[in-house]
C-alpha positions in Angstrom: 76.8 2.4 94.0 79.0 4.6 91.3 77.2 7.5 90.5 77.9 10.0 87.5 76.3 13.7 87.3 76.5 15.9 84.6 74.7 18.3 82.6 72.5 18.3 79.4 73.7 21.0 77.1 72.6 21.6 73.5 74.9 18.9 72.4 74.2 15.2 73.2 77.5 14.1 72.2 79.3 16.5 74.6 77.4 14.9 77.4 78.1 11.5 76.3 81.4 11.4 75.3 83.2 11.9 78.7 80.8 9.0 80.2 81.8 6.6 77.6 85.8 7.7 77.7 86.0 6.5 81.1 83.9 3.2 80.8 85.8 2.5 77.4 89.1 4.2 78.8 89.1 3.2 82.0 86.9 0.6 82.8 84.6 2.6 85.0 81.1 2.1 84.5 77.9 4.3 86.7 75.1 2.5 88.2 73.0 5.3 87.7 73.8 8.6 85.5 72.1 11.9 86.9 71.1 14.6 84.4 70.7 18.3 85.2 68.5 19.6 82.6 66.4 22.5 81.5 63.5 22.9 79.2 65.5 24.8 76.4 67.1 20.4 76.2 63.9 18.4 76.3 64.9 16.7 72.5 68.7 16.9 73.4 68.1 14.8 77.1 65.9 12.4 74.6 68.9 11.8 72.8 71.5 11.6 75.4 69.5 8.9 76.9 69.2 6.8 73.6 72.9 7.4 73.6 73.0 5.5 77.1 70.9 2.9 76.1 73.2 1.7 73.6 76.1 2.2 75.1 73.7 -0.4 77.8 73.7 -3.0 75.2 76.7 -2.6 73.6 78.9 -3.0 77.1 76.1 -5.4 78.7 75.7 -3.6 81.6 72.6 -2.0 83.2 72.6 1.9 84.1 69.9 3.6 84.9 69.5 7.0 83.6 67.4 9.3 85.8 66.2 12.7 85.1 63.5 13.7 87.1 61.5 17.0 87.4 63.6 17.4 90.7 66.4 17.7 88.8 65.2 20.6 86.3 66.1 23.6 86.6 65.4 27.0 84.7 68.8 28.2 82.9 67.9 31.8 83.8 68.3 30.7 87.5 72.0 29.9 88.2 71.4 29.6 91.9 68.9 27.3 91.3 71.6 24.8 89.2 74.2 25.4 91.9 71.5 24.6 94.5 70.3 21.3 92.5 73.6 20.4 91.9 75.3 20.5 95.5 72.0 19.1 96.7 72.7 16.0 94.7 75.9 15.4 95.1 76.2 16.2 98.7 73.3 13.5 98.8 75.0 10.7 97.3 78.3 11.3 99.0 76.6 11.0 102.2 75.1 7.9 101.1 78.3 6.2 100.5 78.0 6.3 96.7 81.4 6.8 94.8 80.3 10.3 92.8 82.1 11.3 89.5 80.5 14.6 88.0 81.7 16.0 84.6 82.0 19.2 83.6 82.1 18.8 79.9 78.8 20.0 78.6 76.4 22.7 79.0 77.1 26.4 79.3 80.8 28.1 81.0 78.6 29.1 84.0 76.8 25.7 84.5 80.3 24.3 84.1 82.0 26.1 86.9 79.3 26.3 89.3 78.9 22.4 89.0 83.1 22.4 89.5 82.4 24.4 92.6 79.3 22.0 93.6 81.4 19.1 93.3 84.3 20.1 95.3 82.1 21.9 97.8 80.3 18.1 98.2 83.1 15.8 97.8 82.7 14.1 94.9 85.1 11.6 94.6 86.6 12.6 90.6 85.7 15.6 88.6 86.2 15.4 84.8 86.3 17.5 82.0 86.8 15.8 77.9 88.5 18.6 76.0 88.1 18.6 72.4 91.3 20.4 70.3 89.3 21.4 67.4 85.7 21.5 68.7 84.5 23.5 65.5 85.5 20.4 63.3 84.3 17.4 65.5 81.3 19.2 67.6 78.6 16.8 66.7 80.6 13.4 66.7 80.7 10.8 69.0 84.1 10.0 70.6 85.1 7.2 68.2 84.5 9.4 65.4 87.5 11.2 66.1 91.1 11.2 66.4 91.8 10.3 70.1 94.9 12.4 70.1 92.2 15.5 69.4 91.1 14.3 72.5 91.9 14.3 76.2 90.2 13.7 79.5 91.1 16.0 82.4 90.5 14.7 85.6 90.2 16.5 89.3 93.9 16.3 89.8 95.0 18.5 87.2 91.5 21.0 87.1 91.8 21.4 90.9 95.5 20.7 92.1 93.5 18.0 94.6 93.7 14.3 93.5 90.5 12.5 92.8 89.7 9.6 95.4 88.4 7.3 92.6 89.7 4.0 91.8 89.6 3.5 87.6 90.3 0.1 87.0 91.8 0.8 83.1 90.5 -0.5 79.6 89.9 -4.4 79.1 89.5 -6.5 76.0 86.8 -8.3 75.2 86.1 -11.7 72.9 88.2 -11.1 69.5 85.5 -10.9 67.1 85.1 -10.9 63.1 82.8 -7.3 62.7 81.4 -5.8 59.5 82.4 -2.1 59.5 82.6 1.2 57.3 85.2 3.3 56.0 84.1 6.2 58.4 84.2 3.9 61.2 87.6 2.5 60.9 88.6 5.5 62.8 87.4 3.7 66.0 90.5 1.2 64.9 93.3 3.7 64.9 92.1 5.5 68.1 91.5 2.0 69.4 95.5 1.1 68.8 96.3 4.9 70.0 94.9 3.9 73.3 97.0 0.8 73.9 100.0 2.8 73.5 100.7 1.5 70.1 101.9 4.9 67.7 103.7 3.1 65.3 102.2 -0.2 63.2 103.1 -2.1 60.0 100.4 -2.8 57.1 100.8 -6.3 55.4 99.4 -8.0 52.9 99.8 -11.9 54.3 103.4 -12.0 55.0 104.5 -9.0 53.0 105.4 -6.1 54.6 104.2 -3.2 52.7 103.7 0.1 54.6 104.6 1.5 58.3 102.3 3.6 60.4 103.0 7.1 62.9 100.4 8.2 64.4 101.2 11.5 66.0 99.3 14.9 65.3 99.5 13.7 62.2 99.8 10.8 60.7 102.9 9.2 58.9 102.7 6.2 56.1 106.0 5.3 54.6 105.0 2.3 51.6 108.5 0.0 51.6 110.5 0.5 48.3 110.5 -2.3 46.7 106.8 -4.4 46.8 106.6 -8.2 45.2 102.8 -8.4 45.6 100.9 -10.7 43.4 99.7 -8.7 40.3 96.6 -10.9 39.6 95.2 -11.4 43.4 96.7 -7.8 44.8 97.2 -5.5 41.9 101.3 -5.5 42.7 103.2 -2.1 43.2 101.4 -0.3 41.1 97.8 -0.7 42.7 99.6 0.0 46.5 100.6 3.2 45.0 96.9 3.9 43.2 95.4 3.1 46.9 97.8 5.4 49.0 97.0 8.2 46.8 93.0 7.6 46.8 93.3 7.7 50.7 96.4 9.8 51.9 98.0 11.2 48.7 98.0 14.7 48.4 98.3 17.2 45.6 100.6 19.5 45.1 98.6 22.1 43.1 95.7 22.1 45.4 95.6 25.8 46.5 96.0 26.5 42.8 92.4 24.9 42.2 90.8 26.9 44.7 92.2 29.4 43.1 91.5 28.5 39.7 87.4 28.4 41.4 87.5 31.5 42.2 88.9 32.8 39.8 86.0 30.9 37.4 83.2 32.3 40.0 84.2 35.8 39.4 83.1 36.0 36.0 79.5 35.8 36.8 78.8 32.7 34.9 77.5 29.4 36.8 80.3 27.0 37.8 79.9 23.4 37.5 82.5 20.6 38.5 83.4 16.9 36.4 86.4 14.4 37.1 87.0 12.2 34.2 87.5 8.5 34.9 91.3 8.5 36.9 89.8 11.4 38.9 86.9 9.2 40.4 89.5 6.4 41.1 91.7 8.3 43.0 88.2 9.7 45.1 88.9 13.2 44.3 85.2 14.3 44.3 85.3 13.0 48.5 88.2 15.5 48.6 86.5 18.4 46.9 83.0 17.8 48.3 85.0 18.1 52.0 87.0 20.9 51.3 85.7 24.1 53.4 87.0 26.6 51.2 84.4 25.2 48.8 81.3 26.3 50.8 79.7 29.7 51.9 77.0 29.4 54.4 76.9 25.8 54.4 76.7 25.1 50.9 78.6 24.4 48.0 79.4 27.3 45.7 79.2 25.5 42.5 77.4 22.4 41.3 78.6 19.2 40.3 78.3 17.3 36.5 79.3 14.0 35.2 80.0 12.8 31.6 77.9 10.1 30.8 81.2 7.9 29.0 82.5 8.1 32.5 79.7 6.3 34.0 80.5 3.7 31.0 83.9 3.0 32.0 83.3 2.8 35.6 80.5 0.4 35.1 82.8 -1.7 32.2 86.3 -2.0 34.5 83.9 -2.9 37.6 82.7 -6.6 36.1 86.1 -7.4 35.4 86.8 -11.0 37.5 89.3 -13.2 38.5 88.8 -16.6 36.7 86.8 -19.8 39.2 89.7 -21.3 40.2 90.1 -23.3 43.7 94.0 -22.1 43.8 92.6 -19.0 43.9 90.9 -19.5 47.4 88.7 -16.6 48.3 89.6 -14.7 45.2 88.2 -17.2 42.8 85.5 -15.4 40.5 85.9 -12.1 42.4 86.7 -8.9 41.0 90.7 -8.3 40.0 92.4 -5.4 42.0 91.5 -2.8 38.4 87.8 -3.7 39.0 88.2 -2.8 42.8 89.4 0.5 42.4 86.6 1.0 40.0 84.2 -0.2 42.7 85.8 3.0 44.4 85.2 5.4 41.5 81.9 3.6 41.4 80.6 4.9 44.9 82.2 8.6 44.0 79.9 8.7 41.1 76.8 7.8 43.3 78.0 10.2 46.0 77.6 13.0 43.1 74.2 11.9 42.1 73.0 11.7 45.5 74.5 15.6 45.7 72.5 16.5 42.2 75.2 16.4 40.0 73.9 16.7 36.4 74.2 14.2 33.5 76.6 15.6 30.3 76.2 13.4 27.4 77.3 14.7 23.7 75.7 11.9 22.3 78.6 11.1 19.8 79.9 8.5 18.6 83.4 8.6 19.9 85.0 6.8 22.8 87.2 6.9 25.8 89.2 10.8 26.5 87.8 11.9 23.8 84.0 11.3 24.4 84.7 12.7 28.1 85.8 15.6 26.8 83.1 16.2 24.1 80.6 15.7 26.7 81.7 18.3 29.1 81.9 20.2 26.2 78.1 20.3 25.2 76.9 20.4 28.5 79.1 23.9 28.8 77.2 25.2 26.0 74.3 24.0 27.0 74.0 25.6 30.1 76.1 28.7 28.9 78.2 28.0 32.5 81.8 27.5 32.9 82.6 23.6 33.7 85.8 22.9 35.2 86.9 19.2 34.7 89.6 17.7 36.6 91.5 15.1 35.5 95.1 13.3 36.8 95.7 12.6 33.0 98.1 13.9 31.2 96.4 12.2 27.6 92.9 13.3 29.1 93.8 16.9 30.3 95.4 17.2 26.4 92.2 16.1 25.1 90.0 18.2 26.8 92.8 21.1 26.7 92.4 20.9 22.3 88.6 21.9 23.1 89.2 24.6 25.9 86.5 27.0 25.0 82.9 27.7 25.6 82.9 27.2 28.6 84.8 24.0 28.9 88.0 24.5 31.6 89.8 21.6 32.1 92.0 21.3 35.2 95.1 18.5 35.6 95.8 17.8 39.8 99.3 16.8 39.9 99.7 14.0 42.5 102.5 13.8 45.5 104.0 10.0 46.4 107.1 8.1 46.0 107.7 4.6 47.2 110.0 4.9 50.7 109.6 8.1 51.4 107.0 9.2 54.1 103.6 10.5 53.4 102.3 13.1 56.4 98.3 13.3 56.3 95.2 13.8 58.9 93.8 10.9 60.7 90.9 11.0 58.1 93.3 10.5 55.5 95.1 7.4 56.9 91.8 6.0 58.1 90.7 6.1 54.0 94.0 4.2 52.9 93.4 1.7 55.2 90.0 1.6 53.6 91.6 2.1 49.6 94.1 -0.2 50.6 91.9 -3.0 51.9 89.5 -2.5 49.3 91.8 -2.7 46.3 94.4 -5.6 47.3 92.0 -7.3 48.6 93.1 -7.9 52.3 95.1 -5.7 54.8 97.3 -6.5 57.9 96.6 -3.7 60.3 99.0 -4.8 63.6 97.4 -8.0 64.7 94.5 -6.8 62.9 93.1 -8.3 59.5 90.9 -6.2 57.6 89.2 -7.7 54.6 87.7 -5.8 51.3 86.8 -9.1 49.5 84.7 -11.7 50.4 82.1 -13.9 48.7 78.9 -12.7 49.2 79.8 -9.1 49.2 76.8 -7.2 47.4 76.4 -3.9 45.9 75.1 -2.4 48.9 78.1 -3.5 50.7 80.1 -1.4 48.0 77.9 1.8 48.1 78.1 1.7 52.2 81.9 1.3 51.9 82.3 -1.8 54.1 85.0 -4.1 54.9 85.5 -6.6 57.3 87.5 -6.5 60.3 89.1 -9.6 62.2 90.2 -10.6 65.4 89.2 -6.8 67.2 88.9 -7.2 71.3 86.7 -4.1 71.2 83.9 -4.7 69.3 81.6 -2.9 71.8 82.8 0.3 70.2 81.2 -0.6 67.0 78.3 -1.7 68.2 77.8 1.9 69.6 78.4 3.3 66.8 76.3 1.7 65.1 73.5 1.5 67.4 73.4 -2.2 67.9 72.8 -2.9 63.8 
């Protein structure tokens, strides 16, 4: 029997992630998972074994999760845990069971006394999953992060004494076609870091139009020169919108923190807008995950939209392709202009769902004009500053010719040029697949296909940010994720 010991700490994630590195990673899967626990973790061991189950169902395999009252201890009692813990493991050693015990969770004490327990004993591996940047990912389950964040240490290199464990390495399963979202593509790009693959292309059928790095940090380079079809994929132009509403950065950021600040210190209340370009190019995701923004966990201003901007998202997004068979599955869909407006469209319900207030002049006017007259009012309204921030030159002058009262218009200046290579986080590449799928319609990741378009896609399939992904050997890891829906 394989047998894996551990400890319930106050995160489940930490106790599950090692376990489902080395059944993902390297093939290895327990029999039976032990869990040292303590009162202080009754809701905590709950949700570690949930987290089992699905891992259960997801893999097909059976373990059986045991955590009796003989294996509680009191967390004021270290003996106690060391004497539990040697206890155990010397019992299933003698037994002839092949013991792994990780080290990963619970407190530094209960950590090295169960490295001493497990040494003492002979348990055949001892591991320990470090996390890089624990105070950004503490909380998310191993496929929600970058894998090179990441890294398993096994009894070798904590002990200097090899582990006696046979790990049989990852398999694939049954290539599969998988409905995912945008957050969960990162389980593809770890999922290609594991089999050794750092550097990918991104095509659109046959066309070539992007290489990958994945280091650190990831690398896009977009190819030069592009001969998309405009009226399926948007051509050149809508590459370049997509890489910049995933992975483009701006090169006057620190200068609207700044400009925040500087708004906050007058005393008056601060409220944020985009106009229509800045919901396109997902700029409220950007400033709604930017930490700088937030004091004590939450934000330090509040959020507005202009109520023409909610007109010309909802007027680009029924834009479609005519009903022709030549078309094949892009007949009557949305063109490539009405897809990125899909994408503005979920930034405007992310800042409803956040309370962002309604700003309507109630004039007659249309277009930059009407944006900026709305922002305008609902300045004076409030008597509150409202910054709005725009990627327009024509917009920011509109809004700049009615600076006043209140109204503080703000123009990010965008960084990308085609063949020359883009350096971002993981999150940011894993959102230009995303953009990039979404808005041309169909991606080429590797051997991968990912697919924003389909017929039959709903608005609820918008709003959750789906796409489809093709021909994946690991679906398990989705269906973890997930929890099996």
């Amino acid at each position: 029997m394989r047998a894996y010991v551990t400890t319930v700490g106050t995160s489940p994630e930490a106790v599950f992630n090692p376990l489902w590195y080395l059944v993902e990673v390297h093939g290895w899967v327990p029999d039976a998972v032990y869990l040292l626990w303590n009162d202080g973790v009754r809701e905590q061991l709950e949700g570690v074994k949930g987290l089992i189950e699905r891992l259960s169902s997801a893999y097909g395999v059976g373990i059986n999760v045991i955590a009796g009252e003989d294996l509680r201890f009191s967390e004021d009692n270290p003996v106690e845990f060391r004497e539990r813990a040697a206890s155990l493991i010397g019992s299933l050693v003698s037994e002839g069971h092949e013991v792994i015990a990780d080290i990963t969770p619970g407190r530094k004490f209960m950590s090295a006394l169960l490295l001493g327990a497990a040494m003492a004993r002979g348990a055949g591996e001892i591991t320990y999953l470090h996390l890089e940047d624990w105070r950004r990912y503490a909380g998310k389950l191993l496929f929600e992060v970058p894998m090179v964040e990441q890294r398993l240490f096994r009894k070798g290199e904590l002990t200097g004494k090899p582990g006696k464990v046979s790990l049989p390495g990852r398999k694939r399963g049954p290539a599969e076609s998988l409905t995912v979202n945008r957050e969960s593509l990162m389980a593809l790009l770890d999922s290609l870091y594991l089999d050794g693959l750092r550097r990918f292309r991104l095509a659109v059928r046959s066309e070539e139009i992007a290489s990958v790095k994945l280091g650190r940090r990831a690398r896009i380079r977009v190819r030069e020169y592009l001969t998309l079809d405009r009226e399926l994929h948007g051509g050149h132009t809508m590459v370049k919108e997509a890489v910049i509403a995933g992975m483009g950065s701006f090169r006057n950021w620190d200068e609207l923190k700044e400009e925040v600040r500087a708004l906050l210190r007058s005393g008056r209340p601060l409220y944020i807008g985009f106009d229509t370009n800045a919901l396109l190019f997902r700029v409220p995701s950007r400033v709604i995950a930017e930490g700088d923004f937030y004091r004590n966990g939450n934000l330090i201003f509040d959020f507005a939209y202009s109520d023409e901007v909610q007109v010309e998202i909802g007027r680009q997004v029924n834009e479609k392709l005519p009903f022709d068979r030549e078309l094949g599955p892009y007949s009557n869909q949305p063109t490539p202009r009405a897809r990125l407006a899909s994408i503005g469209r979920v930034e405007l319900v992310k800042l409803r769902e956040m309370g962002a207030e309604r700003a309507d002049s109630r004039r007659d006017e249309r277009g930059d004009t009407k944006i900026a007259l709305d922002y305008k009012a609902f300045a004076e309204e409030k008597d509150a500053n409202v910054m709005v921030i725009t990627l327009d030159d024509r917009a920011y002058a509109e809004m700049d010719a009615l600076r006043g009262s209140g109204l503080v218009p703000f123009r990010l200046e965008w960084e990308f040029s085609f063949g020359e290579n883009l350096e971002g986080s993981w999150e940011a590449l894993r959102d230009t697949l995303y953009t990039l799928a979404v808005t041309l319609g169909e991606l080429n990741v590797h051997t991968y296909k990912l697919h924003g378009l389909w017929h039959g896609k709903n608005s609820e399939d918008w709003e959750r940010e789906r796409v489809r992904l093709n021909s994946f050997e690991y679906g398990r890891i989705f269906r973890v994720l997930s929890g099996g829906d």
